[in-house]
N, C-alpha and C positions, 0 to 999 in steps of 0.2 A: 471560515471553513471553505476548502475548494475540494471540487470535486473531479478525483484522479480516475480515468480511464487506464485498464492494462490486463496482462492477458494470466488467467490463474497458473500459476506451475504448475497443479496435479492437472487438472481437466480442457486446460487450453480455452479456455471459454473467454470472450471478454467481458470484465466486469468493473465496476467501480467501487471507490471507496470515500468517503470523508477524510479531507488529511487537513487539520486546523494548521495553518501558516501563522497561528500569532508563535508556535512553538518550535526555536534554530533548526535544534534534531532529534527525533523521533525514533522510537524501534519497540513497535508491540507484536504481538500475534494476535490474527485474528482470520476467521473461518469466510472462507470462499462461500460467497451466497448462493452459488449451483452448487457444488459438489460437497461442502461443505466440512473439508480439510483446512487443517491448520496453513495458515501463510503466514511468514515473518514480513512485516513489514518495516524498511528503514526508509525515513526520508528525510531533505533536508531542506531549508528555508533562507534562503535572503534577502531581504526586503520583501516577505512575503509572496516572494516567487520561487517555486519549486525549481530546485537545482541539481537533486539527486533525487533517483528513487528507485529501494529496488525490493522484488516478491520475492525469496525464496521457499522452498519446503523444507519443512522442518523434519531431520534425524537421518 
């Protein structure tokens, strides 16, 4: 598991996330620990180094 720094789309806030690198790529939603609106999250892994990543809001 590493842990991603970046900034929410609804509330501007910086926060972080758990993003497991044993898994290529990735895309869930899951809620902003401040403001606590949904965020899509995609990311992507090689060699267990983050290569892509991005928050958008969802609708």
């Amino acid at each position: 598991m590493k842990e991603h720094f970046f900034t929410c789309p609804h509330c501007w806030e910086n926060i972080s996330m758990l993003l497991d690198s044993s898994v290529f790529e990735q895309c869930y939603i899951e809620d902003c620990e401040v403001c606590c609106n949904p965020i899509q999250v995609s990311a992507q892994f090689f060699n267990s180094e983050l290569v892509s990543f991005e928050a958008v809001t969802i609708g």
